[in-house]
C-alpha positions as CSV (number, residue, x, y, z in Angstrom):
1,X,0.0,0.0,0.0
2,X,1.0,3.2,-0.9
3,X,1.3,5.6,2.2
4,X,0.5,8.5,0.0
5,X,-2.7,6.6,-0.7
6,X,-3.9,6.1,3.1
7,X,-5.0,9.8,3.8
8,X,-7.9,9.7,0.7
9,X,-8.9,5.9,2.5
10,X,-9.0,6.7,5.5
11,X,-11.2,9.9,4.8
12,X,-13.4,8.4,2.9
13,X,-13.9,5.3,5.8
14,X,-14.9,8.2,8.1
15,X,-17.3,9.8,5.7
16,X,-19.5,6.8,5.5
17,X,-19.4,6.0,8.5
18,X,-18.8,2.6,10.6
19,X,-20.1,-0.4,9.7
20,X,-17.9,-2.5,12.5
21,X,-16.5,-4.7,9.6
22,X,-13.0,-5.3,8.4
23,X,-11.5,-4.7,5.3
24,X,-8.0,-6.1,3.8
25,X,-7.0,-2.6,2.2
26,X,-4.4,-2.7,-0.8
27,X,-4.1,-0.6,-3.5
28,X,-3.3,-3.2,-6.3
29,X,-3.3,-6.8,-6.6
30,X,0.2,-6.9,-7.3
31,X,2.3,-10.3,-7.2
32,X,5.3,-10.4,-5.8
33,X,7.7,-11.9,-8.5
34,X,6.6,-8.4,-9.8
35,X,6.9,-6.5,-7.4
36,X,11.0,-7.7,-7.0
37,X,11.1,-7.2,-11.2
38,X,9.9,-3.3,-10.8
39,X,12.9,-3.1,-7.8
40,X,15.0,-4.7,-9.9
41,X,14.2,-2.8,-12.9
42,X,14.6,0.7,-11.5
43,X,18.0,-0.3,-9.8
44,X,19.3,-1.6,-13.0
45,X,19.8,-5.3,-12.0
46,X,18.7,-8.3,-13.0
47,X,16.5,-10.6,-10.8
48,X,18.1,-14.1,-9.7
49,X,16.0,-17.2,-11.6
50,X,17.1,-19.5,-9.0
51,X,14.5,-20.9,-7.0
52,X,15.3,-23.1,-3.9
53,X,15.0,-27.1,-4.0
54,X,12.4,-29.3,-2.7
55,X,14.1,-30.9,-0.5
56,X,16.1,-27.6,1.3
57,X,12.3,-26.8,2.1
58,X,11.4,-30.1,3.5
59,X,14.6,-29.4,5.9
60,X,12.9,-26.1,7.1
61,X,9.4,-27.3,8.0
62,X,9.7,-25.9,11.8
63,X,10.2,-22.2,10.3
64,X,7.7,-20.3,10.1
65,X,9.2,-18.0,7.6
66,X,9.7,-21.1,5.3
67,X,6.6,-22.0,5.2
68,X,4.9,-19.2,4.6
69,X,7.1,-18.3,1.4
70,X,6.5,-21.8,0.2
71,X,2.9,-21.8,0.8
72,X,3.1,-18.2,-1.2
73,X,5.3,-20.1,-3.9
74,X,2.9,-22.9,-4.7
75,X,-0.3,-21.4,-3.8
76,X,-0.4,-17.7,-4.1
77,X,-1.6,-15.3,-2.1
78,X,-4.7,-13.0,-2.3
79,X,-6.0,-10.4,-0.2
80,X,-8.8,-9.3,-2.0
81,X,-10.2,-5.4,-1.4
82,X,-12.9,-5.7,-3.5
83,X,-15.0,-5.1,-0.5
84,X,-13.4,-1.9,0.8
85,X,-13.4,-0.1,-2.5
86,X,-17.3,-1.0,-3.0
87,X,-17.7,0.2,0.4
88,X,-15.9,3.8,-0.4
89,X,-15.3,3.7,-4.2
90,X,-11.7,3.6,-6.0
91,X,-10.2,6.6,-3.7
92,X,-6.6,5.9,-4.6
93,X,-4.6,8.8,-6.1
94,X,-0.9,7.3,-6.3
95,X,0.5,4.0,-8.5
96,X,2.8,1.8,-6.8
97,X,5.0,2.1,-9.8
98,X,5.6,5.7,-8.7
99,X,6.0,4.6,-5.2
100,X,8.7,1.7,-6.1
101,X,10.5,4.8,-8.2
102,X,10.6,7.0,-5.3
103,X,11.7,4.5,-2.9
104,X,14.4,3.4,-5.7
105,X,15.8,7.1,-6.5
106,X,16.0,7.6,-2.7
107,X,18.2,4.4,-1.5
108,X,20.3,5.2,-4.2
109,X,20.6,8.8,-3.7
110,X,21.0,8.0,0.5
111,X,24.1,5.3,-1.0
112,X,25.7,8.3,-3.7
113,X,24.9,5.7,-6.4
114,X,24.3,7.1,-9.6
115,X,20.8,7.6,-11.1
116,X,18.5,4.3,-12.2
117,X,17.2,4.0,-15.8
């Protein structure tokens, strides 16, 4: 989610009102394999094909962390906002493209690196 986004969500949650219900609120259904390729993109780098074996999984099965990215892996994830925006309408004023840019151009400014493509 955008930060930028939250202000014009948030407003228009109070405007109509409480309804005592919960809402998963995202501002794009966006996976993350490309999510990691926009990063990459806008540094300049490539992303890394290699994926991690079967069986180095299998030796990880107490970790939580391990399971939850291979759960992710073979089954996806979804947090659908469909409600939320049919609740307040499509309020969202900012891309995450834009907000992937901007977090890009400022690591790299913070590290003196030069500029991204």
């Amino acid at each position: 989610m955008s930060v930028k986004n939250l202000g014009f969500i948030i407003e228009s949650l109070f405007r109509v009102g409480p309804e005592n219900n919960t809402y998963n609120c995202c501002d794009y259904h966006v996976a993350w394999r490309e999510l990691v390729s926009e990063f990459a993109f806008r540094m300049g780098i490539e992303v890394p094909a290699r994926k991690k074996a079967f069986l180095k999984v299998l030796s990880h099965l107490n970790d939580e962390g391990t399971q939850m990215l291979f759960t992710y892996s073979c089954f996806g994830s979804h947090f659908p906002d469909e409600r939320l925006w049919d609740r307040i309408g499509d309020v969202r004023q900012y891309h995450w493209k834009e907000r992937v840019r901007e977090a890009v151009e400022a690591l790299l400014k913070k590290e003196g690196r030069l500029s991204p493509p």
